[in-house]
C-alpha positions in Angstrom: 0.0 0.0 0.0 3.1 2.1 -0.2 1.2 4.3 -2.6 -1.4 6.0 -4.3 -2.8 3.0 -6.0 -2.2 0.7 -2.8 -4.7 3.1 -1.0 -7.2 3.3 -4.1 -7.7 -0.3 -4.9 -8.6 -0.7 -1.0 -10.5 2.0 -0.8 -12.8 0.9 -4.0 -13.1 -2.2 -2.4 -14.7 -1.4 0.8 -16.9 1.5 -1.3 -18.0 -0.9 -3.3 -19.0 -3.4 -0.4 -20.2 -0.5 2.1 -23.3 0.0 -0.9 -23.8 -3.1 -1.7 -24.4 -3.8 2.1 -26.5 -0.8 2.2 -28.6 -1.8 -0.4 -29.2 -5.1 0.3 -29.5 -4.6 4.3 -32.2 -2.2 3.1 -33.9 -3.9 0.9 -34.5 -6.8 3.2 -35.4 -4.3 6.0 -38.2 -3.1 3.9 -39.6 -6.3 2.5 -39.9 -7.5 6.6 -41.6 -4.3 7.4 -44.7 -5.2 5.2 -46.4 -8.7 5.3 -47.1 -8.9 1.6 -43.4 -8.9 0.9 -42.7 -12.5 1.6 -41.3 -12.7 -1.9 -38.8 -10.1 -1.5 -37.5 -11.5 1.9 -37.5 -15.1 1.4 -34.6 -17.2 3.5 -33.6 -19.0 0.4 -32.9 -15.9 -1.4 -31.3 -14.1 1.3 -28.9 -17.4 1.8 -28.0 -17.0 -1.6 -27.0 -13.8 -1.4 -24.9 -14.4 1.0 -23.3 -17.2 -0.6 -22.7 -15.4 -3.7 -21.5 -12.3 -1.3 -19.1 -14.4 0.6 -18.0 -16.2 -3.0 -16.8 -12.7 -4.1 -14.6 -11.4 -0.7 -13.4 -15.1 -1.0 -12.1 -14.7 -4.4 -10.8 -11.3 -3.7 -8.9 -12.1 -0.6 -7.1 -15.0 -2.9 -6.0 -12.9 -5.5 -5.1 -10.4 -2.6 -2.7 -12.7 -0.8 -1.5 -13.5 -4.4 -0.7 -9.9 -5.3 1.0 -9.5 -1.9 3.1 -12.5 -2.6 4.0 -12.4 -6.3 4.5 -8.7 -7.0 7.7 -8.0 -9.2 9.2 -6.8 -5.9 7.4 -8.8 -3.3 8.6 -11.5 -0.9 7.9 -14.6 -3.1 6.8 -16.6 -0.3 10.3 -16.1 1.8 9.2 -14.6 4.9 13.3 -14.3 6.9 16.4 -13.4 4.2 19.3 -15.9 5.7 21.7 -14.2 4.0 21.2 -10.4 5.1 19.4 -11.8 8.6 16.5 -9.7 8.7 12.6 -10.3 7.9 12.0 -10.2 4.4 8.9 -7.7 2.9 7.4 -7.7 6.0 4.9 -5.4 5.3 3.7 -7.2 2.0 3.4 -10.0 4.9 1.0 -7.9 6.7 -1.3 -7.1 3.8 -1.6 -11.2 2.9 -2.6 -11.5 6.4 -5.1 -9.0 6.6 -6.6 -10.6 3.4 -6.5 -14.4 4.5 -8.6 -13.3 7.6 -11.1 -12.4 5.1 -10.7 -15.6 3.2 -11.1 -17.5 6.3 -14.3 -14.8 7.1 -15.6 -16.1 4.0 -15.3 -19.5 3.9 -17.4 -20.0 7.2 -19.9 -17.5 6.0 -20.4 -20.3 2.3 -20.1 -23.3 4.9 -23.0 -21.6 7.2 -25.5 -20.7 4.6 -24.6 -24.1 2.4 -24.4 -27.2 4.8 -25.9 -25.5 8.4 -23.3 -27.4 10.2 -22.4 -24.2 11.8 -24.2 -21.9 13.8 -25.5 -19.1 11.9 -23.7 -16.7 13.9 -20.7 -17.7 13.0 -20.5 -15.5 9.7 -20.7 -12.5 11.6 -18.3 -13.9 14.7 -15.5 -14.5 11.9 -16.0 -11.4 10.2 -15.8 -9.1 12.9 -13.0 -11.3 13.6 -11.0 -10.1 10.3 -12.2 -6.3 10.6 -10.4 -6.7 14.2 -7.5 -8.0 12.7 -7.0 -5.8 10.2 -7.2 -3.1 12.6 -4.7 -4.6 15.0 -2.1 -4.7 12.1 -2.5 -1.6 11.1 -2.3 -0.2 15.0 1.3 -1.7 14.6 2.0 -0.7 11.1 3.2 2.6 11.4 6.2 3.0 13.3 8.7 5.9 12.3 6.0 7.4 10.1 5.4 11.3 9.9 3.2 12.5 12.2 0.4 13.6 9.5 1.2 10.1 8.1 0.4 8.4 11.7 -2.4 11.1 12.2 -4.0 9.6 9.1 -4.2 6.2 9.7 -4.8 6.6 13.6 -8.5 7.9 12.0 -8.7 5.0 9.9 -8.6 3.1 12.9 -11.6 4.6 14.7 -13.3 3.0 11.3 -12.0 -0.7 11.6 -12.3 -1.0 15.7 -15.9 0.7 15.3 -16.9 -1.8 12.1 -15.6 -4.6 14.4 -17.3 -4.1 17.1 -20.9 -3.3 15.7 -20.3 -6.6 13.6 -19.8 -8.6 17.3 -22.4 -6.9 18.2 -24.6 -8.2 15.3 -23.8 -11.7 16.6 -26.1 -11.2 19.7 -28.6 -9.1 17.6 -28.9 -10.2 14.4 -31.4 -8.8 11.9 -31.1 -5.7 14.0 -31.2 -2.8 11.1 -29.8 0.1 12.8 -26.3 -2.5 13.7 -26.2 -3.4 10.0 -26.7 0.5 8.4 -24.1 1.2 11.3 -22.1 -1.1 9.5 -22.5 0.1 6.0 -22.0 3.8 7.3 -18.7 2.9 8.6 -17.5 0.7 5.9 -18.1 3.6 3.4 -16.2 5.7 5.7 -13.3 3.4 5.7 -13.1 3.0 1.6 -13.6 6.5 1.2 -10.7 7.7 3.9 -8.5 5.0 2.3 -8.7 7.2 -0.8 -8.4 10.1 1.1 -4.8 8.9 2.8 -3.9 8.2 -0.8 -4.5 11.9 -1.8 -2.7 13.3 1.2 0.5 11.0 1.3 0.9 10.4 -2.4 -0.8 13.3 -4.2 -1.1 12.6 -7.8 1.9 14.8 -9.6 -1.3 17.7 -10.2 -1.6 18.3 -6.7 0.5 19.6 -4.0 2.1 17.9 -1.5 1.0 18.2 2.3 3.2 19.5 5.0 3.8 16.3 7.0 4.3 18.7 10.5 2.0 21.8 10.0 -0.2 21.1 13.4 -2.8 23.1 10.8 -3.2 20.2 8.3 -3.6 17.8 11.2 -6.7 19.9 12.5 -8.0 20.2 8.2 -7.5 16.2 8.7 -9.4 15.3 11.5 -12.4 17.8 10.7 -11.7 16.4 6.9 -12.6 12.9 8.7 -16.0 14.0 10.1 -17.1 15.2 7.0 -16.4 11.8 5.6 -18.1 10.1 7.9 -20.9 12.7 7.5 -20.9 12.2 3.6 -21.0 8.2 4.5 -24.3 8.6 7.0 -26.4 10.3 4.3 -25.4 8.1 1.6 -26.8 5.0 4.1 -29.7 7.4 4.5 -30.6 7.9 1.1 -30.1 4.3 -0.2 -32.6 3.1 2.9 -34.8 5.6 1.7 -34.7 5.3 -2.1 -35.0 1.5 -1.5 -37.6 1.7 1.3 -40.2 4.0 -1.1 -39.0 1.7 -4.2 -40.4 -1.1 -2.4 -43.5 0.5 -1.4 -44.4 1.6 -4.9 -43.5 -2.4 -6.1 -46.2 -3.6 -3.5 -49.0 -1.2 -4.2 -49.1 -1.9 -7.7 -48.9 -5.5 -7.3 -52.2 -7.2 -7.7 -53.2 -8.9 -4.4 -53.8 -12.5 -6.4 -50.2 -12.7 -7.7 -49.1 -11.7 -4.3 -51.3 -14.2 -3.2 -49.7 -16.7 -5.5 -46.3 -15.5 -5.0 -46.7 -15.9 -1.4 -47.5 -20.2 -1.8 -44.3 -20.0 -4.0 -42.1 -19.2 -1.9 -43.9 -20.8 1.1 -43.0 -24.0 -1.0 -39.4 -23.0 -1.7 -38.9 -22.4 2.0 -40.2 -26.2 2.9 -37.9 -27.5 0.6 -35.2 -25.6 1.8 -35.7 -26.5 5.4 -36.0 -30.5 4.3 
């Protein structure tokens, strides 16, 4: 991550997962809400989802470790140099870590909604596992930095620790919707203050280049964060709304005999689930 692009592609990542969450936290939210929106909120569709969710992080944390591993300048697998006696690319070690906790996070989460050998919970115990994880190697990733380069990350932080724990949290209370839009909010903020580091440590070559000790740009930083985090709240907010009034529309002009019909489906698909 020792650059713009290392902070972009992260950054896109979690974006990209913080709406996705959004929207489908939402949109099963809303189809609960209203009795006549069984189809919407079936179990078998929601364990797909997450199946095909977890298939996707899986995949990415594969070809994460990968990329860590088999850069032109990465550590090829050697983790101590015998010859020079020292730890070899150990911060390229860090990043495959961070992303085989999410492999792991994902595997349980296709074993739990696939064989039901597992507790259901499970999913959410492993994933707040890796957000934890991720946040204690960053914690101690940035020894002998700047101080606007610790500042930076130290934010990020508040992010990862406060994703973790509303995750465990979701453990105890699952289906609870203001956990889970907590949890979109503050993965947004994450992807979108990873893109944000990039822009302050490695400012494309249009842009100039922050003062690493003017106390100044560490106040513009922090109230920089907040507005972030504010940007990330009323995105959540919108996308429950949109989807909320979407799904209200959906229902009203849906004749009562299809939702009737629609209804016996899925009771069906449910059954056959179950068996």
């Amino acid at each position: 991550m020792g650059n713009f692009k290392g902070h972009a592609l992260p950054g896109s990542f979690f974006l990209i997962v913080g709406l996705w969450w959004s929207v489908k936290f939402s949109l099963w939210h809303a189809s609960r809400r209203n009795k006549n929106a069984c189809h919407l909120a079936s179990k078998i569709t929601y364990r797909r989802l997450e199946v095909i969710e977890a298939s996707v992080i899986l995949l990415f944390a594969l070809v994460g470790m990968l990329a860590e591993q088999f850069v032109p300048d990465g550590p090829q697998l050697k983790l101590y140099n015998y010859e020079d006696k020292h730890w070899d690319h150990l911060m390229n070690w860090q990043h495959a870590t961070m992303y085989l906790f999410f492999g792991i996070s994902a595997a349980v989460s296709i074993t739990v909604h696939t064989t039901g050998v597992m507790p259901i919970a499970f999913d959410r115990l492993l994933l707040a596992i890796a957000v934890f994880v991720e946040g204690f190697l960053f914690y101690y990733h940035l020894h002998g930095r700047l101080m606007l380069d610790v500042h930076v990350h130290q934010l990020l932080l508040f992010a990862i620790f406060g994703g973790a724990l509303t995750i465990f949290l979701e453990v105890f209370f699952r289906g609870n919707i203001l956990l889970e839009l907590l949890r979109c909010s503050l993965c947004l903020l994450q992807g979108s203050w990873f893109w944000q580091i990039g822009f302050v440590l490695y400012p494309p070559s249009s842009f100039p280049e922050w003062d690493s000790m003017d106390h100044n740009n560490m106040m513009f930083i922090t109230m920089c964060y907040c507005w972030h985090y504010a940007f990330a709240l009323l995105t959540v907010a919108a996308i429950f709304t949109i989807i909320s009034w979407l799904v209200q529309t959906k229902l009203k002009k849906t004749p009562q005999l299809e939702m009737g019909l629609l209804k016996t489906k899925e009771r069906e698909e449910e059954s056959e689930e179950d068996l």
